[in-house]
Structure formats: C-alpha cells, structure tokens
N, C-alpha and C positions, 0 to 999 in steps of 0.2 A: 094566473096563466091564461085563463081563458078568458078576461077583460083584455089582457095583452094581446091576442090571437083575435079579437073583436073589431078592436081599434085596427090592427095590421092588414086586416080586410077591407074593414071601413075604408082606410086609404090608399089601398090599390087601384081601386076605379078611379084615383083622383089625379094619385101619377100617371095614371097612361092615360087619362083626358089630358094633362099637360104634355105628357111626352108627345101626345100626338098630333098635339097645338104647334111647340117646337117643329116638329118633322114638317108640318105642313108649311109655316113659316119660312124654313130653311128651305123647301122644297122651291117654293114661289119664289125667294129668293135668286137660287141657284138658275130655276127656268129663266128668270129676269137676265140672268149675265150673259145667259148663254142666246138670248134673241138676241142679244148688242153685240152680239160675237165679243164677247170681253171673257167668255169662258167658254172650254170648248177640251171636256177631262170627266175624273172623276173625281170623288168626293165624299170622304168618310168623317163627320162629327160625332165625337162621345164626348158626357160629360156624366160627371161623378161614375166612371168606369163603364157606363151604358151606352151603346150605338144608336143616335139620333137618327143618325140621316147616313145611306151608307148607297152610294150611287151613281151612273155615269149622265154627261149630258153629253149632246153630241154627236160627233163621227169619231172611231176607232182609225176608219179608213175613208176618205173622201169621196175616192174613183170607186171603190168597193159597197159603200153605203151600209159599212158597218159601223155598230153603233158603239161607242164609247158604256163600258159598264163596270161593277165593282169589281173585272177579275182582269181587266186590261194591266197589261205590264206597261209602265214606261219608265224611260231616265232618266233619276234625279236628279243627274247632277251634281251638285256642291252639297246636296244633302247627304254626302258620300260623308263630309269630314267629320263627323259625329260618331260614326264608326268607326271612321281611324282615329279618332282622340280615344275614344272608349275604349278600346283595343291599347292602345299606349296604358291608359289608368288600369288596365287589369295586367297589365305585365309590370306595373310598379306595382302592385298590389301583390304580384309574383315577387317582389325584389329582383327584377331583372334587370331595372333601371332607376333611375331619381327623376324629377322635375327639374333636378339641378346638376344632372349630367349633362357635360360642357360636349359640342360635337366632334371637338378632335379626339374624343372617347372609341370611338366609331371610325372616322375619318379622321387618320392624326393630319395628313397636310390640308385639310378642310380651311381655305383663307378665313383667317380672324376664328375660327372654330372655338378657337381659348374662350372667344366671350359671348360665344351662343350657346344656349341652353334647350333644355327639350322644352321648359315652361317659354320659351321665347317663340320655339316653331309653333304651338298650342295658339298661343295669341296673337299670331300674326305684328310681334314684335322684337322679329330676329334683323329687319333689316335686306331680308333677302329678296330682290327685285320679281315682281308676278311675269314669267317672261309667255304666261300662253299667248298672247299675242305679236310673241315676235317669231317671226314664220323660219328665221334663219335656225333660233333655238331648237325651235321645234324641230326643224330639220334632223337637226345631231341628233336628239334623240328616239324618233320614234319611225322617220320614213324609212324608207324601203333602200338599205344600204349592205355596204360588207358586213362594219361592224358600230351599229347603232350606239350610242352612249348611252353609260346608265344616267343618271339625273344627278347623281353626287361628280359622275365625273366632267359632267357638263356644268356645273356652275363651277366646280374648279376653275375648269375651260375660259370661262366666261368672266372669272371673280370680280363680278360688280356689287356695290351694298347700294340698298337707299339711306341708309341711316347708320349709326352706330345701334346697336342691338340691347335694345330694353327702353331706348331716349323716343321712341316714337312707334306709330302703327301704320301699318300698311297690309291690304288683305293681299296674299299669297300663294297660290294655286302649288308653287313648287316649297314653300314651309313645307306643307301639308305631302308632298311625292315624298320629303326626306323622310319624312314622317313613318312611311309606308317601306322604305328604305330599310329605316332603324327595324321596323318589326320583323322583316324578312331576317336580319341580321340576329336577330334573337330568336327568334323562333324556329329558323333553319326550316321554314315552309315558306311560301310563294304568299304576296299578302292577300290574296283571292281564298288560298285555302286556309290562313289563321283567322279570318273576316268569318267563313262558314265556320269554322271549329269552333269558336268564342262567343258569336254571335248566331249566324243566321239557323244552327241545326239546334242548340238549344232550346230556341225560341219558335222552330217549327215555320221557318221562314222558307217554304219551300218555294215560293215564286218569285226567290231574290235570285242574283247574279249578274255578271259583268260583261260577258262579251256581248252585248245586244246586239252587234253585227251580225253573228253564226245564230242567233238565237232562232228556233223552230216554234213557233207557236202560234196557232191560231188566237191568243189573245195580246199579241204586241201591235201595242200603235202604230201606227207614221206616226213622224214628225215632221209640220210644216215651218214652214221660215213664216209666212203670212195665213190668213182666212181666206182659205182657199174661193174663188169665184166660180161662175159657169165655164168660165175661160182661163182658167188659169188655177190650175190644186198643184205646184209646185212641189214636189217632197223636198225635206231637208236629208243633209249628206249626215250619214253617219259618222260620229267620232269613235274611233279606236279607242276604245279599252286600254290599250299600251299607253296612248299619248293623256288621257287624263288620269289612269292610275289611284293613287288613296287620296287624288281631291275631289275626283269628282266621276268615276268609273259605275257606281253601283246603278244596273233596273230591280225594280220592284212595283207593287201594287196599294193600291190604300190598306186592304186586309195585315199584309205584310206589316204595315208600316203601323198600324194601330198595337199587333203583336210588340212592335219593336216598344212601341209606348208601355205598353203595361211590363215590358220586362223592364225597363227603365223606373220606371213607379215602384215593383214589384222590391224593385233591387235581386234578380233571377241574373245580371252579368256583373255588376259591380256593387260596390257596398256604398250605403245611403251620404258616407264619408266621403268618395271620391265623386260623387255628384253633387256634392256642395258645393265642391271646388271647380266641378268641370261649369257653371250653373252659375257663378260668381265674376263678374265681367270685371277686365282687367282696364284694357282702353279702347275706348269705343265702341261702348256696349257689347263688347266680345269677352268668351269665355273660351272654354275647349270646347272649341265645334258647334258653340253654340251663341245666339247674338238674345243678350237681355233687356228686356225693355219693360212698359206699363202699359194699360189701359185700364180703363176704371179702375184703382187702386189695384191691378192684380199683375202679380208679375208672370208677362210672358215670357218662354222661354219656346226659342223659334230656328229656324234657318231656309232662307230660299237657296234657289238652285237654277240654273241656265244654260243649255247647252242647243248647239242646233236644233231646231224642232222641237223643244220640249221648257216648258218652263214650271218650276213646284215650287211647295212649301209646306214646312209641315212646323204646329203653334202648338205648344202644351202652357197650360194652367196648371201646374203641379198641384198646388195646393188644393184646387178644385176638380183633382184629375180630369181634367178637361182636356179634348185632342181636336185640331182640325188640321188637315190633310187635304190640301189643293194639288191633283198632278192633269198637268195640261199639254195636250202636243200639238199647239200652237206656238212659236216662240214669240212673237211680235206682242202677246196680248197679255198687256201691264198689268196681272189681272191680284197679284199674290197677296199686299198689304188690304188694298183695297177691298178685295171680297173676304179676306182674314177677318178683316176689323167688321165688317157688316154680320159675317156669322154669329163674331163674340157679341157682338149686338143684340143679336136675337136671341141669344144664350141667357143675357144680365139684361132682355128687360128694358137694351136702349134705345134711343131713336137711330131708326136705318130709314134707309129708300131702297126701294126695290125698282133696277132699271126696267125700263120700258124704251121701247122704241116710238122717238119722238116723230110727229106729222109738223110740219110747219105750216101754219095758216098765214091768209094774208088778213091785214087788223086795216082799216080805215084810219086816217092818219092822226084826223082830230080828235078819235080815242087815246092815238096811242100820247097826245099834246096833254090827256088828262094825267098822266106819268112821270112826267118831265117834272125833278127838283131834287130836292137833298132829304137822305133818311137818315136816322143816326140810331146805330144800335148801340150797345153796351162797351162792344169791342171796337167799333169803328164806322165809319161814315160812309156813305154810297151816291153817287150824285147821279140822276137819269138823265139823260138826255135824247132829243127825238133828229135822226138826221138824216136825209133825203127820204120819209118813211121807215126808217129802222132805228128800233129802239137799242141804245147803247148804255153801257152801267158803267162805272172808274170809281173801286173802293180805293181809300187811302191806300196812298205809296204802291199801287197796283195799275198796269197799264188800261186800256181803255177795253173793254170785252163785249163782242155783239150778242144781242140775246134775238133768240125766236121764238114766236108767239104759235103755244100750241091751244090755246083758248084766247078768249078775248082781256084775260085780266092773269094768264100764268104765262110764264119765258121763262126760255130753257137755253144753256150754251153747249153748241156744238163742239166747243173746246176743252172743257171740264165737265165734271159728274157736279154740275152747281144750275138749282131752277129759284125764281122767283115770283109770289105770289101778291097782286095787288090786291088792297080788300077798301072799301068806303067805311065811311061813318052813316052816323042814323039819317044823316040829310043826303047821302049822296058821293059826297066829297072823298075822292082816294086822300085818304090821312094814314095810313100803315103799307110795309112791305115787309111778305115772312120770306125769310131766305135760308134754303136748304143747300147746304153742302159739308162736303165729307162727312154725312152721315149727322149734322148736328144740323137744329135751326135755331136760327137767329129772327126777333124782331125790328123794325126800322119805325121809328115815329118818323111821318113826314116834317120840316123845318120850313118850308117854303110853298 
C-alpha cells in the first residue's frame, strides 16, 4: 500500500507539468485564432474527464467592451437536436414509443405517414423537405398572425417529399420540429419543460434555456453577422425560439455543456444501450443527433450548430472521454472543424499551426527566380512559378494560388490556412519545399 501511495505521488507532479503543457498549448492556440478573427467565443477542453483549458477569448459585447468568458450564454443552434433525439430514446426506453413507430401513429392524415418512421425523423431519412429557408413556410408558422400553424399542420399544408423515406438523406431542421411535436404529444408538457425535466435539472444545467430573446443576464452575448470593425459592429437579429423550436432553440454555456458530456459518459439520462445506437451513423455519417467521423484512429462523435450571430460545436472522444466545446458569436467565422481538429491535435501529440497574423514583405525578384520549378511530394506535385514579381504555386488538379512572402525563403496564402517553406542544400542551391497545411506537413524534392 505504501509503495502504491509512493508511485501515486511520484506522478502527480508529472501530470500536472503535462496538463499544464497541454493548457498552455491550447491556450496559444486559441489566442492564435482569435488575433485572425477566426475565433471570437468561449472554450471548454477535457480529456480523460479533466478540464484543460476552460475560457473566453474575445468580446461578449463589441460596443460594450466586454469580454467573452467561461460563463457567457450563447446559442447553439442545431446543437439543440442531440437533446431532442435523447429525449425521444428516453421515452422509448419509457415504452412510449418505438424507433419503428410509423407517423400516422400520431398524425393519422400525415401525407405518406404509413412509411415514415421515428428512426427516419432521427437520421434525417424521412424525405421531409428542410423548409427554414423558405420565408413563405415560415410565415405560416411562427410570424405574428391570427392563428399561426403548428409544424405538423404546416407540412400537411405544404406536402412535399424530397425522396421516398429511408432510399436517401437529407439534413432537416423540420424532421427534428416533428420530433419535438411527438414528445409534447407524449408527455403532455411543452418541449422546453420535458427538455429541463429529463435533461437540463438533472444534470444541474442551470445556465441552459430557450427564449434567448427575453433572456436577462449580464452574461449573454451579441451575436454578430461579421467581425465587427471601427466602423461597423453590426448585431445580428435574434431568432424566435418559436420558429427554430427542437432543431435548434436551446442557449447555453461551455460549463453547461461539459455537464451535458459527463452525463452522456456517465449514462445519468439514458442507458449505455441507447447511445450505441444514437452514436452508430446511418447515412451520412449521421446518427441521432449526432454526426460520426475519425481522426487519428478515434472515433469522433460531434455536432455544429449556426444560427444568426452565433456559430458552435461541440466533439466528444467517448472512448478517451475527451470534450471540446467551441461557442462563437460571430457567424461568418468558419471557425468549428478547423480549430476542432487543431485542439485534437494538441491533445494526441500531432502536428498543428498555430495562426498568426501574417505581414507581407516585399522579396527582390531575382530571389524569388531562385523558387521557380517543380516539387513533388509523396502525395502530389507542385509547380512554382515567378510572375510580374509574385510568386504563384498550382498543385495537381488545383487551380493556380498566390502566395506572399512573409520572410525571404517562407509564403503564406491569403486564401487558405496553407504556408510554404524554401530551405537550400549544403552548396546553396533551393532543392526542398516543406508545405504546411490543414494542420499536416508535407515535403517537396525540387525536379528542376
């Protein structure tokens, strides 16, 4: 026992000199995205159940000059439908319903209803047209009228399919309303209060909820449409809660939403059974509520989220209870796979970049004529060329792309997160080029 108690000491200073290697990593990181304006939120990573890095960068509020931090509310978004699929598997798990309860169960004159299923609304393989983009749809249901339509009585209304129901996919903002439909209909409460009863009070989710409009707090964001200027911080309009409903209604916080992880882990709302299943991608790397993929042999399991002024994501590692949590209220800033995949990065150990904001020099021309020819990596060929003083790169089957010189021998493009590095041999002679992008580098032997 006290050889065991020895050793457990001995490596305690060793984890927290790592952990706080990690933190500092991820720290530089996050600072990096947020000078490029590519992030502009907060930011909560755990791994193996532990809180890395848990913090805002940024503005909360632009005009205001407050600062984005861990306890800011924003709107997730489409991160909503993970709750309302969860909420569906714990009321099958009630026997309230089947995966293969057909929708005229519910809605008997529901068009085609016979041969849509709840597993169908789940995978966004029912066939049912995504109509948030048609402003007429919208209309019927949510503006400001006599008598507004529910969502079942509006696709009635409307009964269009894109498909026959199970033969293809399509992602669905109104699957996921009926969705929220069925559970009012079963639970004979509003889906806002079965969402807290099942979910958010269990889990001690007290900085979650839906109407972000009415919402009072000195910790909710703006949301911008763009990165805000000296001349121009823009806010975005708020969406009604009524009009996105159980696809995409819920705010919350990173704190909040780390809770929602370990209750997911924990299995504290559903059983380790019905997240196999929800976790199991059907087509198109989707599951229920959730989209499955890889990186370094590990399977992530994810979901982004977009709505005016706000754009998120939230990546679990199940296996390596790993969490990361991107919530941004910026909408324009592509910020979610990208700085996703750069965290898991620095997690496992792989190669990332950490952005900076580039200067562009000007190079002498006859250097830049030392540049000029063909590289070939492993994966593919790159051909330089020098033209009116600007150095140009054209990898196979890839259009032609300008690079700029922020040293005399490295180029960076203005267009993509992609730099290139010239290096000499012992005489002199440029014979290599290292080439970093997404997050990996490549070498080039010069050919010419």
């Amino acid at each position: 026992m006290k050889k065991i108690l020895l050793t457990a000491l001995a490596l305690w200073p060793v984890q927290t000199l790592i952990a706080q290697t990690t933190a500092k990593k991820l720290d530089s990181l996050m600072n990096g995205y947020t000078q490029v304006h590519k992030f502009n939120g907060s930011v909560l990573v755990a791994k193996n159940g532990r809180i890395v890095l848990e913090k805002g960068y940024g503005f909360k509020n632009f005009k205001a000059q407050t600062l984005d931090d861990a306890n800011t509310i924003y709107q997730l978004a489409s991160i909503t439908k993970q709750f309302t699929s969860t909420v569906i598997l714990k009321l099958i798990e009630a026997h309230k319903l089947a995966l293969t309860d057909k929708l005229t169960k519910y809605y008997p004159n529901y068009p085609n209803g016979e041969n849509i299923t709840i597993y169908n609304l789940l995978t966004h393989t029912a066939g049912i047209p995504n109509y948030t983009l048609d402003s007429v749809f919208m209309k019927d249901i949510v503006h400001k009228q006599a008598k507004p339509l529910s969502i079942v009585d509006a696709l009635i209304k409307y009964n269009k399919a894109d498909f026959a129901p199970g033969t293809n996919w399509k992602y669905s903002n109104q699957g996921y309303q009926l969705l929220g439909e069925i559970i009012e209909e079963l639970t004979k409460m509003t889906y806002y209060q079965a969402v807290r009863k099942y979910i958010f009070i269990p889990l001690h989710m007290y900085n979650s909820g839906f109407d972000f409009i009415h919402l009072k707090s000195s910790n909710k964001a703006t949301g911008y449409y763009t990165y805000p200027s000296k001349n121009n911080s823009q806010e975005a309009s708020i969406i009604d809660s009524v009009e996105t409903f159980s696809a995409g209604s819920i705010y919350s916080t990173i704190g909040d939403l780390f809770k929602w992880h370990k209750g997911l882990q924990d299995h504290q709302i559903i059983s380790k059974a019905s997240l196999d299943q929800a976790y199991t991608p059907v087509k198109n790397h989707y599951g229920f509520g959730w989209q499955i993929d890889s990186l370094y042999d590990k399977r992530v399991i994810s979901h982004s989220g977009d709505i005016w002024g706000f754009k998120t994501n939230i990546a679990r590692i199940t296996d390596d209870d790993v969490c990361v949590i991107l919530l941004n209220n910026i909408e324009d800033e592509e910020m979610r796979g990208e700085v996703t995949r750069d965290i898991l990065s620095v997690l496992y150990d792989k190669p990332y970049a950490v952005p900076v904001k580039r200067r562009e020099i000007k190079i002498d021309e006859e250097i830049l004529k030392k540049y000029a020819g063909i590289y070939v990596t492993p994966n593919f060929s790159m051909e330089v060329t020098i033209e009116n003083g600007q150095l140009w790169i054209q990898t196979t089957g890839r259009p032609k792309e300008k690079m700029f010189a922020q040293t005399t021998n490295f180029f960076f493009s203005k267009e993509a997160e992609a730099q290139i590095k010239f290096e000499n041999d012992e005489t002199g002679k440029v014979d290599k080029v290292t080439i970093y992008v997404s997050g990996r580098q490549l070498e080039g032997k010069k050919t010419n």
